[in-house]
N, C-alpha and C positions, 0 to 999 in steps of 0.2 A: 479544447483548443485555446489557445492566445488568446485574449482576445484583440480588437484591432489596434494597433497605434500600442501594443506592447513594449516597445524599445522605447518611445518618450513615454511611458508612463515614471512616474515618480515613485520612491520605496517604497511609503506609506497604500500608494495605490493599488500597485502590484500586491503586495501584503493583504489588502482587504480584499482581491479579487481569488486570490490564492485558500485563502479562509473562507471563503464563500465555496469556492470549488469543495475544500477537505470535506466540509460540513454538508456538502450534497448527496446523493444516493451517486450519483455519477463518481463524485472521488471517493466514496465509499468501497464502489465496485472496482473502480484504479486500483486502491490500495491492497484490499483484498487480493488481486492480480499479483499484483507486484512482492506482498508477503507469502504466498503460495510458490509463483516461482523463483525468489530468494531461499524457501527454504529448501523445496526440491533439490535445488544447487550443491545448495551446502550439506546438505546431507551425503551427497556423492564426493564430496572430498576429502582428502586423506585421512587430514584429521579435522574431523566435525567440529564445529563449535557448538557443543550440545547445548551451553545455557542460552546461550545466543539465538540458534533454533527454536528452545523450547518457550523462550521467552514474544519471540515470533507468531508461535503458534498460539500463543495467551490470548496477545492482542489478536490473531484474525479470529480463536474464538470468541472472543467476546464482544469487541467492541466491532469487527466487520461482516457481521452474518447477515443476510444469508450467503449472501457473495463469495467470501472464505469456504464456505463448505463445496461452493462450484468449482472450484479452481481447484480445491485438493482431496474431492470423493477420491481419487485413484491414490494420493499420497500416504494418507493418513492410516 
């Protein structure tokens, strides 16, 4: 979440709190979330954007496990 007093916070602030979250297990598991069902999507669309998917699936394997593997046991 936000955290409080988000709207006055300054760029520099937001940015350092933002980087704290990426580098969490929490946005870890966010982003895993969020590249699993961006690729599921995309994969149902007309025309796929294979490198684009496949480049998706690089980073959740690699850099977001185990998390990645929860959100796409049924995709993959």
């Amino acid at each position: 979440m936000k955290p409080e007093g988000w709207d006055r916070m300054s760029g520099p602030d937001k940015r350092e709190d933002a980087e704290r979250l990426f580098t969490s297990v929490r946005g870890k598991l966010i982003i895993a979330q969020a590249l699993a069902k961006a690729i599921e999507i995309m994969k149902e669309q007309e025309y796929p954007e294979r490198s684009n998917i496949e480049d998706m699936e690089e980073l959740g394997e690699t850099l977001f496990q185990p998390f990645f593997s929860m959100y796409t046991s049924k995709l993959l």
